[in-house]
PQR file of N, CA, C, O and H, with PARSE charges and radii, in Angstrom:
ATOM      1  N   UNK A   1     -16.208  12.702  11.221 -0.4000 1.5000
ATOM      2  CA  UNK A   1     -16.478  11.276  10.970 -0.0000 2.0000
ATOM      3  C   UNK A   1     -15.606  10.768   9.821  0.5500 1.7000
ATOM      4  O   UNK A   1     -14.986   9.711   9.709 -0.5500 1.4000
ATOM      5  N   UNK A   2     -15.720  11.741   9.058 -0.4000 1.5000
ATOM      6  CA  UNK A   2     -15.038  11.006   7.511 -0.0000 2.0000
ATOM      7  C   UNK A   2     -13.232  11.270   7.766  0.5500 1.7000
ATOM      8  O   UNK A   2     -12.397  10.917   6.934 -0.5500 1.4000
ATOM      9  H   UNK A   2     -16.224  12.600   9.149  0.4000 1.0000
ATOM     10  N   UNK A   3     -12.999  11.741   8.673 -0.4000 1.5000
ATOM     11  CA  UNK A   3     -11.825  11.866   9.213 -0.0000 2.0000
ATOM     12  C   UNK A   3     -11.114  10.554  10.305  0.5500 1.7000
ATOM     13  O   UNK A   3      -9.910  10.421  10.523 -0.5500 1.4000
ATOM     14  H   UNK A   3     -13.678  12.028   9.350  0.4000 1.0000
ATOM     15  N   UNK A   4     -11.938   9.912  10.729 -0.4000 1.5000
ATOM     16  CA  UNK A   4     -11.877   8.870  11.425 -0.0000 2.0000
ATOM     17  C   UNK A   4     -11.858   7.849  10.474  0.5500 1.7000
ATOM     18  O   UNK A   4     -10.903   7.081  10.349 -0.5500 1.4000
ATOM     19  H   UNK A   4     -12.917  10.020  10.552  0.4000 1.0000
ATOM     20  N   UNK A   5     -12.997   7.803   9.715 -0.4000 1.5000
ATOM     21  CA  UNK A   5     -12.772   6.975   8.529 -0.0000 2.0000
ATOM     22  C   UNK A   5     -11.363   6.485   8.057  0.5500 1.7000
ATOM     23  O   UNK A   5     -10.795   5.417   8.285 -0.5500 1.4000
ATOM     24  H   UNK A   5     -13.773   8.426   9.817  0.4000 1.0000
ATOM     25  N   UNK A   6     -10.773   8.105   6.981 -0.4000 1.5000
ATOM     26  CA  UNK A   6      -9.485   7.548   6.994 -0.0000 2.0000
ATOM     27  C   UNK A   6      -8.166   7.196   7.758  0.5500 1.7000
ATOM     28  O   UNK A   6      -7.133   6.694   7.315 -0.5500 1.4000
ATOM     29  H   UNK A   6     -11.235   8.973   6.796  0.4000 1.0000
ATOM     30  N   UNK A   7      -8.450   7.556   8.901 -0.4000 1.5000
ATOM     31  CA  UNK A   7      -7.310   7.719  10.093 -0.0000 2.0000
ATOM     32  C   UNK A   7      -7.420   5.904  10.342  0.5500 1.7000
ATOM     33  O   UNK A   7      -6.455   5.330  10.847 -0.5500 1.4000
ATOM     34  H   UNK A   7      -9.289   7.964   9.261  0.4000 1.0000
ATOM     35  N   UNK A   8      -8.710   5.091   9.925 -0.4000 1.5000
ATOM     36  CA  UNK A   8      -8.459   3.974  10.009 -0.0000 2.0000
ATOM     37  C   UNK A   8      -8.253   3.557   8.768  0.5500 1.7000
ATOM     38  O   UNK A   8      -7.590   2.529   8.909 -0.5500 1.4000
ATOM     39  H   UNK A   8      -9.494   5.557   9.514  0.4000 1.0000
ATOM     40  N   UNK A   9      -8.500   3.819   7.143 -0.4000 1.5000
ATOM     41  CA  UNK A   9      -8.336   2.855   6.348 -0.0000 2.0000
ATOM     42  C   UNK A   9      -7.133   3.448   5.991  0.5500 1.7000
ATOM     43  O   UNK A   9      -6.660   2.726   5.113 -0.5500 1.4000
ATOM     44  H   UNK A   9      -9.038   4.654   7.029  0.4000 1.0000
ATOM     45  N   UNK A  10      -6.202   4.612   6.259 -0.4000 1.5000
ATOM     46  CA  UNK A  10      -5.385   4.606   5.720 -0.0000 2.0000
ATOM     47  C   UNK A  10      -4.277   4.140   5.601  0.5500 1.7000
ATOM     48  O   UNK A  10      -3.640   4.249   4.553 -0.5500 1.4000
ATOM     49  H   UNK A  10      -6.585   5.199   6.972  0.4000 1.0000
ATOM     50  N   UNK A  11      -3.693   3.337   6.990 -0.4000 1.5000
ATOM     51  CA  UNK A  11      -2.821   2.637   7.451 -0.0000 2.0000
ATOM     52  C   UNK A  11      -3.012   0.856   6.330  0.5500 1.7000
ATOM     53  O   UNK A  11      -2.258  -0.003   5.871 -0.5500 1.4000
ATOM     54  H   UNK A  11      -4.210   3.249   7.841  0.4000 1.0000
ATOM     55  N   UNK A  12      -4.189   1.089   6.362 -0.4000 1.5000
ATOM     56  CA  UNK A  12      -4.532  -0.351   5.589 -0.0000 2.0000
ATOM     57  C   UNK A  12      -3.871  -0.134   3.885  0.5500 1.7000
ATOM     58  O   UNK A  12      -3.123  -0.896   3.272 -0.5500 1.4000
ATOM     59  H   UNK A  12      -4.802   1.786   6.735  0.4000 1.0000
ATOM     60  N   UNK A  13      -4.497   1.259   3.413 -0.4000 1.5000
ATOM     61  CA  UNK A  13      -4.257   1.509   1.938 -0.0000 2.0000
ATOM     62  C   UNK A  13      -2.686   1.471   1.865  0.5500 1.7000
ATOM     63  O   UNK A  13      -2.034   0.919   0.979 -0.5500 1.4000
ATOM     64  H   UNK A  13      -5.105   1.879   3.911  0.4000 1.0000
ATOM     65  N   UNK A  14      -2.122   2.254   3.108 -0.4000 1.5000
ATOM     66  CA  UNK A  14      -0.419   2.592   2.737 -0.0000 2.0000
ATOM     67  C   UNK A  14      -0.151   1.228   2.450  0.5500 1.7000
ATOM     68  O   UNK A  14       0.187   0.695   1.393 -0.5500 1.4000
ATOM     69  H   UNK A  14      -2.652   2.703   3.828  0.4000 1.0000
ATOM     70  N   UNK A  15      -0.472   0.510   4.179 -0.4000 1.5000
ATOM     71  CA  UNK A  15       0.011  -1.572   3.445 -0.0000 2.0000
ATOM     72  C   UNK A  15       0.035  -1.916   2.094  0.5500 1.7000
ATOM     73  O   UNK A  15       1.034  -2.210   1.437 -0.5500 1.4000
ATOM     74  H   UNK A  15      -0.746   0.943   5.038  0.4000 1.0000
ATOM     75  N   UNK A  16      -1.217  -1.856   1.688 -0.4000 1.5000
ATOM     76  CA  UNK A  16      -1.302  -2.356  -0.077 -0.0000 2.0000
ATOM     77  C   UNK A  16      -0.933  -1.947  -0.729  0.5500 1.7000
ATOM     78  O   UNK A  16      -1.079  -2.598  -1.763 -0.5500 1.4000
ATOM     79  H   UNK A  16      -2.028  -1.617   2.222  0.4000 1.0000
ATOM     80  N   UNK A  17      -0.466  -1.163  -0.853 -0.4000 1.5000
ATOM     81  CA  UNK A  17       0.603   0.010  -1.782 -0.0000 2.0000
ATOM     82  C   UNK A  17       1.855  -0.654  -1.430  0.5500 1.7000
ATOM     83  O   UNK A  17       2.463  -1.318  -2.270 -0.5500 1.4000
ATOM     84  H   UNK A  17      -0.348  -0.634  -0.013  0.4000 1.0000
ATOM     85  N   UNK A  18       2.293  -0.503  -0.171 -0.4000 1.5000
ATOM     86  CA  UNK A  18       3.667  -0.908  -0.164 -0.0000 2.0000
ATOM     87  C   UNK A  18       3.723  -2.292  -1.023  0.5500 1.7000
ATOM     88  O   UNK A  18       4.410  -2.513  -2.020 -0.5500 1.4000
ATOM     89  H   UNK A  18       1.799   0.036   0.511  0.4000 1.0000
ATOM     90  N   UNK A  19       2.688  -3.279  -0.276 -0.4000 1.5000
ATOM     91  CA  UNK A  19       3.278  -4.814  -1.069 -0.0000 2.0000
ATOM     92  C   UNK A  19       3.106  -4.866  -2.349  0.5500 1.7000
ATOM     93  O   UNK A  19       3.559  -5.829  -2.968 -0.5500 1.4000
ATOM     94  H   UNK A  19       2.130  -3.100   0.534  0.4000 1.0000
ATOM     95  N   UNK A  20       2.343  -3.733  -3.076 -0.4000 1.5000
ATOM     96  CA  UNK A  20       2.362  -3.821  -4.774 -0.0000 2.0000
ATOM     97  C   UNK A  20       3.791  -3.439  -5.117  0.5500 1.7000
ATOM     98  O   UNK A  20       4.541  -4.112  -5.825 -0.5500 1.4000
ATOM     99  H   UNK A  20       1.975  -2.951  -2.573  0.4000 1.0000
ATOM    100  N   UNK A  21       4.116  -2.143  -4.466 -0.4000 1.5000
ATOM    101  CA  UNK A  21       5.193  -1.516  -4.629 -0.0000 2.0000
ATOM    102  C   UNK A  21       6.653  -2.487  -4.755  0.5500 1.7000
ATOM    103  O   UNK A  21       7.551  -2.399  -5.592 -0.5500 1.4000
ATOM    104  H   UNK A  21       3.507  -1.597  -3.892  0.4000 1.0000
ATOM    105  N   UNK A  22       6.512  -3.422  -3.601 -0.4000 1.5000
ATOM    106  CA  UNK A  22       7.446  -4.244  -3.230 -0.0000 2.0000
ATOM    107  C   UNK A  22       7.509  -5.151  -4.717  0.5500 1.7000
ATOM    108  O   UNK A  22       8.516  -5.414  -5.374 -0.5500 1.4000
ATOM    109  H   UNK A  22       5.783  -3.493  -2.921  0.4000 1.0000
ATOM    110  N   UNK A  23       6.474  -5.424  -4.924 -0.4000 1.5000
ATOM    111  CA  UNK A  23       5.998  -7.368  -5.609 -0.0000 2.0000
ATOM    112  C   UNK A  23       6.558  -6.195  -6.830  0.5500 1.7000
ATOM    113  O   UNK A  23       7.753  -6.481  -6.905 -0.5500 1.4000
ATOM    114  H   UNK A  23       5.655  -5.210  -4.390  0.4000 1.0000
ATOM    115  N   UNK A  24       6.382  -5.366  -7.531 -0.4000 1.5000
ATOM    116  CA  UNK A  24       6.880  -4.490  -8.309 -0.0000 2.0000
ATOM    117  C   UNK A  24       8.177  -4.379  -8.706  0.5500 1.7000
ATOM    118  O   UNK A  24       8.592  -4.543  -9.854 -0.5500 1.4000
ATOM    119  H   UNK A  24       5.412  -5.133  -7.470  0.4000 1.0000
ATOM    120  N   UNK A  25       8.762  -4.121  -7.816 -0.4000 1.5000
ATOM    121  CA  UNK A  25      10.239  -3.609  -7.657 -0.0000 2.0000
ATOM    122  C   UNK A  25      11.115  -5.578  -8.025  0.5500 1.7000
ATOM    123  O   UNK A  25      12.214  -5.806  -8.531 -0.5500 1.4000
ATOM    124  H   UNK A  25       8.425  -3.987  -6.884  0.4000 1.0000
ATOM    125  N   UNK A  26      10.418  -6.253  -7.688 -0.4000 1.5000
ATOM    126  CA  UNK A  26      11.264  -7.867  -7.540 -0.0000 2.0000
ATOM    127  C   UNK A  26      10.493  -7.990  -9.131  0.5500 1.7000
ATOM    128  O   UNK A  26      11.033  -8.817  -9.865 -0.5500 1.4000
ATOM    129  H   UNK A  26       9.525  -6.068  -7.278  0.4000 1.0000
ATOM    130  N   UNK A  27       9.593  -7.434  -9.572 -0.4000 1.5000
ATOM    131  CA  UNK A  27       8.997  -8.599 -11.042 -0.0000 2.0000
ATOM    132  C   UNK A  27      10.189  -7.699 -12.187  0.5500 1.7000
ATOM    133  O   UNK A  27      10.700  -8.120 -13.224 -0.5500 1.4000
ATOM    134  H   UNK A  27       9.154  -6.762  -8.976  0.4000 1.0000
ATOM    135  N   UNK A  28      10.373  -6.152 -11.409 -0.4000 1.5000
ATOM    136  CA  UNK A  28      11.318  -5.465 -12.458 -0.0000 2.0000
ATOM    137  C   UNK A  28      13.405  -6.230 -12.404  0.5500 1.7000
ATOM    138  O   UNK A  28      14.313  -6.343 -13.227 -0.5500 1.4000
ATOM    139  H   UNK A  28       9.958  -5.810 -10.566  0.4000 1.0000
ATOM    140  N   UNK A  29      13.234  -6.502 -11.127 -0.4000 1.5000
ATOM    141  CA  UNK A  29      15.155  -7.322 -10.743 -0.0000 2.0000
ATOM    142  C   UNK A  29      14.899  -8.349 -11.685  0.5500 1.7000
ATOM    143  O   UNK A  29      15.853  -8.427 -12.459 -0.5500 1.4000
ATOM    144  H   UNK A  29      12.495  -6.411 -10.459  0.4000 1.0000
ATOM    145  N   UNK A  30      13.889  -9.277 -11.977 -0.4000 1.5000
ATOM    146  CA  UNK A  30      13.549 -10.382 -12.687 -0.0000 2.0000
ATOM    147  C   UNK A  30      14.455 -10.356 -13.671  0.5500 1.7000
ATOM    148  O   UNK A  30      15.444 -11.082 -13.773 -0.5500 1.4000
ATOM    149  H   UNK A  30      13.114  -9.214 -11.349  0.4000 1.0000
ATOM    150  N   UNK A  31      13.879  -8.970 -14.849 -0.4000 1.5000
ATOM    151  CA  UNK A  31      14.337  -8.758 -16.204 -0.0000 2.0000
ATOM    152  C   UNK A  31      15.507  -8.456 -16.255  0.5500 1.7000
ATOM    153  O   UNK A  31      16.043  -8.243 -17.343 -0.5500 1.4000
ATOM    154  H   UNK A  31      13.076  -8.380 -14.766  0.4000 1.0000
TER
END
């Protein structure tokens, strides 16, 4: 069960990671 769990939220967590990652990487080109 708890394997299904993440097999669905994990695709969601990688997303939000990436767009921090992203919004990250552009606030550091800023400086």
């Amino acid at each position: 069960m708890i394997t299904v769990f993440f097999a669905l939220i994990n695709p969601i967590l990688v997303g939000i990671v990436l767009q921090l990652f992203s919004h990250w990487l552009d606030e550091k080109d800023k400086q």
